[in-house]
C-alpha positions, 0 to 999 in steps of 0.5 A, a space after each residue: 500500500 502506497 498512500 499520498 494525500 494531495 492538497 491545496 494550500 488555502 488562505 486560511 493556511 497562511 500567516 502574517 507573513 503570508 506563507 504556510 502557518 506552522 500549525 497547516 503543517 500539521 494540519 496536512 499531516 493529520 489529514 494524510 494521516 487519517 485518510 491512510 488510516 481509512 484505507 486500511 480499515 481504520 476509519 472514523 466510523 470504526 473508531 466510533 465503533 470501538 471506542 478507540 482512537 489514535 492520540 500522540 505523544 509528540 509531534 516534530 516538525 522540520 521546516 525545508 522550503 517555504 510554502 504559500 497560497 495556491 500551492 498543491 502539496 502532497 504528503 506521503 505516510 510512512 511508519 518509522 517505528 512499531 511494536 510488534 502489535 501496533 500500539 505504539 507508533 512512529 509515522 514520518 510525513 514528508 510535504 512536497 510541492 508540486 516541483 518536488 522539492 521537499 517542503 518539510 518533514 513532520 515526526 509524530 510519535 503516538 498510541 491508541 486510547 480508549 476513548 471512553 476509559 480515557 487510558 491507552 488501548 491495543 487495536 483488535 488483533 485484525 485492525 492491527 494487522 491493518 495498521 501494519 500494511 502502512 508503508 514502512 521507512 527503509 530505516 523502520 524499526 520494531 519497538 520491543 514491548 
């Protein structure tokens, strides 16, 4: 599976320099990130369902180029870390422009919560076995539990 989400950058992205805002960064990410999800399986309804979600721990964002209005991004979805049974995780997005060059690079670091517990969760055995089909870095790394 090979996932790239691919969007505009709008008015509402830009700050007062008038390029990208730090915060649309990870606001494409996010959206990469959950389309990659749904496509193994892993949707918003099923969340709903199970009364799971993802959460993260932390989020790194490396800024390489500047970005403004009008520009398509795409965003790629990669694993850099997992254990075995996917319940904690690692996912590098890269943001390119429409040229190629690479815009930036964010790190997000995360798990799953029960969202009625409210305390972190493992994903069914088979939704585990989807979220492991997201594409891997060639520096992937299992986690040991």
């Amino acid at each position: 599976m090979s996932h790239t989400y691919k969007g505009k950058v709008m008015w509402s992205h830009l700050d007062a320099n008038m390029h990208m805002r730090h915060s649309a960064y990870a606001d494409f990410a996010a959206q990469a990130r959950i389309e990659a999800l749904a496509e193994l399986g892993l949707d918003l309804k099923t969340f709903q369902r199970l009364h799971i979600g993802p959460i993260l721990f932390k989020e790194e964002t490396s800024y390489l180029r500047e970005v403004g209005i009008n520009e398509h991004l795409s965003v790629t979805t990669a694993l850099t870390k997992s254990q075995k049974d996917g319940s904690r995780w690692a996912i590098r997005h890269e943001l390119f422009k429409e040229d190629g060059v690479k815009a930036a690079v964010i790190l997000v670091e995360g798990a799953w919560i029960d969202t009625l517990k409210r305390k972190l969760a493992v994903l069914p055995e088979d939704l585990a076995e989807h979220f492991a089909q997201l594409p891997r870095t060639a520096d992937f790394e299992e986690i040991e539990g």
